[in-house]
Structure formats: C-alpha cells, structure tokens
N, C-alpha and C positions, 0 to 999 in steps of 0.2 A: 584070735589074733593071727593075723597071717606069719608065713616063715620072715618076712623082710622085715615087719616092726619087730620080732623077737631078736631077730639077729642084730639088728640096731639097737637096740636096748640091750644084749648080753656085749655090745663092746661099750658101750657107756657114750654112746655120741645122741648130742641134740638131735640130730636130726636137720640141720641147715648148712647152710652152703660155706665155707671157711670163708675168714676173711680175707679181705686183699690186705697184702703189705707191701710195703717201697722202701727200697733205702736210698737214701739220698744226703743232701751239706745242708746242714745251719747254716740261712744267710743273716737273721735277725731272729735275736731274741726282747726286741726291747718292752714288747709287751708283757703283761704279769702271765704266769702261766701258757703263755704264747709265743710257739715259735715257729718260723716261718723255711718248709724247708724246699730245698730243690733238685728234682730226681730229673738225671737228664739221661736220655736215652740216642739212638740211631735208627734213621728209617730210610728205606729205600726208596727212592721215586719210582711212582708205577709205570713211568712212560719212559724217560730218560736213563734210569739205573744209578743216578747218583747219591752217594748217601749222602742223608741232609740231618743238623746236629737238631735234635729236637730237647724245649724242658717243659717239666709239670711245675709248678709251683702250688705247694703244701702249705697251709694252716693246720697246724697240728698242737693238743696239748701235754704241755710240759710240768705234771702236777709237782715236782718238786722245784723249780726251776734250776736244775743241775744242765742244763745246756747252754753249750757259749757257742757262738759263730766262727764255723770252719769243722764244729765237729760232724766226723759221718754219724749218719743214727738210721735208723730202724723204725717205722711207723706201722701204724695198724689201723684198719679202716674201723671205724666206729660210729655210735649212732649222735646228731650233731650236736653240737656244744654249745654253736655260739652260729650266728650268722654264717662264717664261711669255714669252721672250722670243725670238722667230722673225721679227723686222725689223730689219732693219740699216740703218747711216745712208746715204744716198747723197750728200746736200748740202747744206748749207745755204742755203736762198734768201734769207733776209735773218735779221741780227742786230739782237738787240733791243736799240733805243735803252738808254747806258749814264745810270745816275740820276746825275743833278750832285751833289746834295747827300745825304746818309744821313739820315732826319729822327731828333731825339734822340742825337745825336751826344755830345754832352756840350758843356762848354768854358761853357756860361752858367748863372748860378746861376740 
C-alpha cells in the first residue's frame, strides 16, 4: 500500500472530490418534494469590465417538504433524482419573513 492510500484511509475520507454546494432563495415549491431554487451571482465582462448580474436556477429535493418561497437554503450536488433535478436540500439558513396581512383579502366592500 503506498504512503498516499494509508494516509487516506488513516483520516477516514473516501477518496473523491467534495461536493459542490450553492446557496441560494426558494422561488417555488409547488411541486411534491421539489423545489426550485436560485443562486445568483456577479461576473465581469472580459472585454468591457462591466459587472453584469448573473442566475443559476436549481431543481433541487426537498425530502420533508419543510421549504416555502423566499427561504435562503443551502444545497448539495447529488447524484440525479429526477430528469432535471441533481441537488438536494442540505439546510435551511434563514426563513423567509411570514406576510402579516394577505392584500385583497376580502371582508370590505
């Protein structure tokens, strides 16, 4: 056994590459175990230098359905689920303030 598999094996890692994670907002959850999220980022233009707003849009699964839309969360790349969906939730970091009031409620003529 070479020194590099021992030394990998005496710290307890598989041996493969971490996975990617994104955080990003709940746009939709309306699907069952599915929600849709979006991690947006900033990039420079290579020619001009202007920053330009960029997003990813996530299919990711939600095995409890504990997410509503506006929450920030935490994904993890995974192996695929469904057609478009290969992230899974890992956490939520904060949930989205709940609306006081519903506007057009009814109740006033």
């Amino acid at each position: 056994m070479t020194q590099t598999a021992m030394t990998m094996q005496g710290e307890g890692t598989t041996g493969r590459t971490p996975r990617r994670r994104q955080v990003g907002v709940v746009t939709s959850n309306r699907g069952d175990k599915t929600i849709r999220v979006v991690c947006r980022f900033i990039v420079k233009h290579a020619k001009y230098g202007k920053y330009l707003r960029r997003r990813t849009v996530l299919h990711a699964h939600d095995e409890r359905n504990e997410c509503g839309v506006g929450d920030r969360v935490e994904v993890m790349e995974c192996r695929p689920v469904s057609k478009t969906k290969h992230w899974r939730l890992v956490r939520i970091v904060n949930r989205a303030p709940a609306t006081a009031a519903v506007v057009g409620s009814g109740g006033e003529p």
